[in-house]
N, C-alpha and C positions, 0 to 999 in steps of 0.2 A: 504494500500500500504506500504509494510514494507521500511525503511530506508536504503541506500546503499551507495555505494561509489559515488561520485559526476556524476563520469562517468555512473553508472548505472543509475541516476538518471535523469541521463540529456536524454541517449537513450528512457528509457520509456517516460518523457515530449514530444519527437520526437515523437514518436508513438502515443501517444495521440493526439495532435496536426496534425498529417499526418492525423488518422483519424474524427478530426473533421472537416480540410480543406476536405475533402473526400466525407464530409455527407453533410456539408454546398453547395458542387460544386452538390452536385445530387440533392439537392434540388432547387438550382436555375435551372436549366437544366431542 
């Protein structure tokens, strides 16, 4: 995962995050 500006960094942590809440909710369900 290359290094970025704080802001870019923060958006992909978001998206990782979104999809682990994502995978975590389909597997309790």
């Amino acid at each position: 995962m290359p290094f970025g500006p704080p802001n870019t960094r923060g958006y992909a942590w978001g998206i990782f995050i979104s999809v682990g809440l994502a995978t975590t909710l389909e597997t309790l369900i």
